[in-house]
N, C-alpha and C positions, 0 to 999 in steps of 0.2 A: 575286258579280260574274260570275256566269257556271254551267255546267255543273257540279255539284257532285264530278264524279268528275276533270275537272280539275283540276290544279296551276297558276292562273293566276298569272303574275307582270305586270307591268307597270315599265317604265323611262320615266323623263322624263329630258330634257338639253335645258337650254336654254343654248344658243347666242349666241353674239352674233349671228349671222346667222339662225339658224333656230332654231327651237324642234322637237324629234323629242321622239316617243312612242313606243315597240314594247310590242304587249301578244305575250305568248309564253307558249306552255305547258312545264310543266317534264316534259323526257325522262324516262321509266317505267324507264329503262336507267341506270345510274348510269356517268356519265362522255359522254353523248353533249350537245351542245347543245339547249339551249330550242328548239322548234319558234313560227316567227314565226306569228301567228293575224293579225295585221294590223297598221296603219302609222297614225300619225298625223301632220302636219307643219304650219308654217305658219311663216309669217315673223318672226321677232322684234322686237319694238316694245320698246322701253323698256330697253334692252339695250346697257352701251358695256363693252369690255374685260373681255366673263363678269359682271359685276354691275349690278343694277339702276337705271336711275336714271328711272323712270317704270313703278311697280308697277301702277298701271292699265291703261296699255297691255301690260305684260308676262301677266298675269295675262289678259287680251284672246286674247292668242297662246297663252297655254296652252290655255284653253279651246279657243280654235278647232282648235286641235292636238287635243287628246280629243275634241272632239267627231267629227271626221274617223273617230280611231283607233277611239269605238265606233261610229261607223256601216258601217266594212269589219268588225267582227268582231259586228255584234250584241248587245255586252255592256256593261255599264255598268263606267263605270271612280270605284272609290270609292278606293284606295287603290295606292300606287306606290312606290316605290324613286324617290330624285331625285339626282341627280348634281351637284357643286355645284364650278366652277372659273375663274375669273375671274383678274388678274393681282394678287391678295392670298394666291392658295395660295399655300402653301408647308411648308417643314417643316425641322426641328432637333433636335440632338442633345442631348441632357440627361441629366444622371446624378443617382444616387443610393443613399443606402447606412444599413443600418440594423442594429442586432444582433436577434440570434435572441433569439425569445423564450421559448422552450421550455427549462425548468431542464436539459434531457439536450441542446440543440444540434441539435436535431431539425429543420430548417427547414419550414413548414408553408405552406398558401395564405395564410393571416393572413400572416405573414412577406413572399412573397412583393407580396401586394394594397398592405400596408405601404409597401416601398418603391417601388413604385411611385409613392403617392401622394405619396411625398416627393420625389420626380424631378419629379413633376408642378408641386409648390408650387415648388422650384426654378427649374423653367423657368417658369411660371405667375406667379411675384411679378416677373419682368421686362418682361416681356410682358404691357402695358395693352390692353384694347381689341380680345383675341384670341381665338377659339372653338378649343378642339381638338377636329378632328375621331377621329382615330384618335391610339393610343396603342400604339405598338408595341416591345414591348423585345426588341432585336438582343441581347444576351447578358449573363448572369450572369455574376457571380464569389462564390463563396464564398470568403472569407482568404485571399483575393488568387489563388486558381488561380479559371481560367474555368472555367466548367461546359457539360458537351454536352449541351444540350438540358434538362427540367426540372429545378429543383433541391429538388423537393418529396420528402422523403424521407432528405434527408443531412443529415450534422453537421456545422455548424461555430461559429462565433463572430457572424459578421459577411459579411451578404449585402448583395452592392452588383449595380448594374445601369445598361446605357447603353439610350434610348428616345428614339424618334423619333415628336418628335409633329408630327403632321399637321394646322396651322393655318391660319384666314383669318379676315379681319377682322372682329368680332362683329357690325356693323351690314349687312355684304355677308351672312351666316349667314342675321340675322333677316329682312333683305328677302327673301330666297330662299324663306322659308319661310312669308313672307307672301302672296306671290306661288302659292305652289301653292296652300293653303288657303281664302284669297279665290276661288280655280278649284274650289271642291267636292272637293279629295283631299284627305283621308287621307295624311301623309307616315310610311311606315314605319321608313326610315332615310334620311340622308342620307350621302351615300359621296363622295369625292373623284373627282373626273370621272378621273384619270389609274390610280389605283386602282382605277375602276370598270372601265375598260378594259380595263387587266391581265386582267380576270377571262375576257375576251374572246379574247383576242389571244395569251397568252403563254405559254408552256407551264414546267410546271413543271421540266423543264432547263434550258430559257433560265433560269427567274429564279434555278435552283440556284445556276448557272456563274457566272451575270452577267452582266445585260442594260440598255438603256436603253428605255425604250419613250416615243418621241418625236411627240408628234401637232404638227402643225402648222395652228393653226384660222384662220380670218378673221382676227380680230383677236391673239389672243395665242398662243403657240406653249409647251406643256408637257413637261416631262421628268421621267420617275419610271425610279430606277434601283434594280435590281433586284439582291442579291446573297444566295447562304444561302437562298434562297425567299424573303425577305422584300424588303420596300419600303424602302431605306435611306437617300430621297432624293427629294423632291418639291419641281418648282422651276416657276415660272411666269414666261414673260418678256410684258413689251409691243410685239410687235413678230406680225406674222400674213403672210397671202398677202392680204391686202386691199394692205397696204401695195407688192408687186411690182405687184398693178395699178394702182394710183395712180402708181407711176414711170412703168410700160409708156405710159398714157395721157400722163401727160406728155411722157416720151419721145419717143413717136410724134405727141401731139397729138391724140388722138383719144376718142370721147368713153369713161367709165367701163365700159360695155356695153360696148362693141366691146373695151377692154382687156382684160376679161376673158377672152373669147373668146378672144382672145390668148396670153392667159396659157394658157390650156389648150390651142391648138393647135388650136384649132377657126377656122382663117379659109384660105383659097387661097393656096396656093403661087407665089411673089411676089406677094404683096399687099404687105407688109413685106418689111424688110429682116432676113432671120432672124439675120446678124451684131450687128449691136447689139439686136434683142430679146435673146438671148443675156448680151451682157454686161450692161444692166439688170435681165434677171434675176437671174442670176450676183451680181451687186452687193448685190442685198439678200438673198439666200441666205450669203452671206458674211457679212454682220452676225446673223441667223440662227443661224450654226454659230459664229461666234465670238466670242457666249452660251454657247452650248451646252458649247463646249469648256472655255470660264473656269470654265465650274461644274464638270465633271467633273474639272477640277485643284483644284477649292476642295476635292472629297471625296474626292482621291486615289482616283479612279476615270478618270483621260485614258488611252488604250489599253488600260486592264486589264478591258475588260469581252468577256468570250471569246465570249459569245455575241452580242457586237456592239449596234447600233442598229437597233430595228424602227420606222419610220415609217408614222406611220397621221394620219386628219385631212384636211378637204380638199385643204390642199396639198402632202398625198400623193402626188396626181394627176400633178403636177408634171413633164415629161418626164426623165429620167434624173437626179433627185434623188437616187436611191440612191447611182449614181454620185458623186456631188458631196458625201453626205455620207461616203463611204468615205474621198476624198481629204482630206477637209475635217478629221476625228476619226481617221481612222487607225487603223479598226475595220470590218470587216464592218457593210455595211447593207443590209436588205432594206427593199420595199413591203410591207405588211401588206393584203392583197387580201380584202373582206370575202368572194368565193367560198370561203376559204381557211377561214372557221370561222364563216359564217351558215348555217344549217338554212334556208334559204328560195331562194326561186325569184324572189323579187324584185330588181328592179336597183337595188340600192340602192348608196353608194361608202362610202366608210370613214367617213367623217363621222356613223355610224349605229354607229360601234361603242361608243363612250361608252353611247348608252341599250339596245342590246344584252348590256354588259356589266354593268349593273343586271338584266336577267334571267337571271340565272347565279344564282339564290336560294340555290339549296344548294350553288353553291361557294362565294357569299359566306358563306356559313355557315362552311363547312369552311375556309375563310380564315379567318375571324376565331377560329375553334376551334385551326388551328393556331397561329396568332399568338398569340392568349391564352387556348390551352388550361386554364393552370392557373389562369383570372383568372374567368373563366364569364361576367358579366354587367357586367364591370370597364370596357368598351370605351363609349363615350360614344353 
């Protein structure tokens, strides 16, 4: 796909609104970002709420998005990393528990793969109709005391474990993946667009302490919460910044374009009335954060996440959202500013860090090696 002394990676994320591509080379330096090689985009067809419901025209936009992305780089693009999040993500907690099998109480990876896979059939025989994406277990216990970190090596009777698996709906999965394919890629993995991003965005003290990392897209608005390093928490609501423009227009009366504009702050000082733009915004930011907040009480995570709420996603952009989610969650919140961890010189806004965060190859690596070190090849 390219210069053989390159480390080419490629991301796809498709959008309800847009379809992105970044092809990037992987840094010779370990720990510095992907350097971006070029950009591919184009509008989303066939696209309502993150999944497909017109793979012809979605597959249309791919293409024409790769085709863009190797004509600034030169290179041909056979095979990608795809980001996959619509308002069917999601994710739950499941347990499971199995005895040692080793005559001496020895616990081994068998033991370990073991129960796993019985967490899985547990949550798995409930759950008709559902793809796991990831599979991640937050903590052991051997005979009832927890265990720090692997348990491969100790003795006991009886190894149980809680795992959070990261699902979406098996027919939203297959169109996703019909949809790149039908485009000539190659799908190497598919990763959870909010997971994807983490890889981008979030540093490994945020997600030690605990963090949210909160995108807020067109159509649907994502929260993955982060504690221990790991992903404890993946939530998908139907509600976006499309919908603040739909009020603003109505609001104002004016047509879909121009609210837009609006919405981002882009029209003449007294054109409008900035008092009630304000509260129409404000209004649906409110229903918004008061999602966001019901969930962080559902997984006893409301105020306790120290390292607060990073917002990233178009409506990022949003004039002093920070502000508003601070008040709103009662947490530290920052903008996540793509100057802030893209290797590139391009203007590009947050809405690029989803398929940014697919070219992080070898931390997704070193991610999924942390997460299931002792499992190797265990992860879907």
């Amino acid at each position: 796909m390219g210069a053989a002394t390159k480390k080419i990676v490629v991301g796809i994320d498709i959008g309800s609104q847009m379809t992105r591509v970044i092809v990037a080379e992987e840094s010779a330096k370990l720990g510095l970002p992907p350097k971006i090689l070029g950009i591919g985009y184009s509008e989303s067809a066939g696209m309502h709420h993150g999944y497909v419901i017109s793979p012809r025209e979605a597959s249309d936009s791919v293409i024409q998005a790769i085709r863009m992305a190797e004509k600034s780089t030169g290179m041909e693009i056979k095979r990608a990393y795809v980001a996959l999040g619509g308002i069917s993500l999601t994710s739950e907690i499941a347990g499971g528990a199995v005895g040692i099998t080793r005559a001496d109480g020895e616990v081994t990876d068998e033991d370990i793969k073991n129960v796993l896979t019985i967490a899985e059939e547990t949550f798995g025989g409930t759950k008709k109709n559902r793809r796991v994406l990831h599979t991640i277990p937050l903590k052991f216990r051997l005979d009832g005391a927890e265990v720090m970190g692997n348990p491969v090596g100790m003795k006991g009777a009886r190894l149980e474990t809680r795992v959070v698996f990261v699902t979406v709906q098996e027919h939203h999965f297959n169109d996703l993946v019909s949809v790149i394919t039908d485009s000539g890629v190659d799908i190497i993995d598919v990763v959870a667009a909010p997971i994807a991003e983490s890889l981008a965005t979030l540093s490994k003290k945020q997600r030690m302490v605990g963090c949210g990392l909160l995108n807020i897209g067109s159509e649907t608005v994502s929260l993955a919460v982060f504690d221990n390093d790991l992903p404890v928490s993946v939530e998908t609501f139907s509600i976006g910044s499309n919908d603040i423009t739909n009020d603003i227009a109505l609001g104002l009366r004016i047509s879909l374009d121009e609210a837009e504009r609006v919405k981002t702050g882009n029209f003449e000082a007294g054109q409008y009335p900035k008092k009630k733009i304000e509260e129409i915004v404000d209004a649906r930011l409110t229903d918004i954060f008061e999602l966001v907040q019901s969930h962080l009480k559902t997984i006893k995570r409301d105020g306790l996440l120290p390292a607060g709420i990073i917002i990233t996603g178009g409506g990022g952009m949003l004039t002093h959202i920070d502000e508003f989610s601070k008040a709103a969650l009662k947490l530290p919140s920052a903008v996540m500013h793509v100057d802030q961890v893209m290797n590139t010189r391009r203007d590009l806004d947050p809405s690029w860090l989803v398929a940014y965060g697919l070219c992080f190859k070898q931390a997704f690596k070193e991610t999924k090696k942390g997460i299931m070190k002792i499992l190797r090849e265990f992860l879907p």
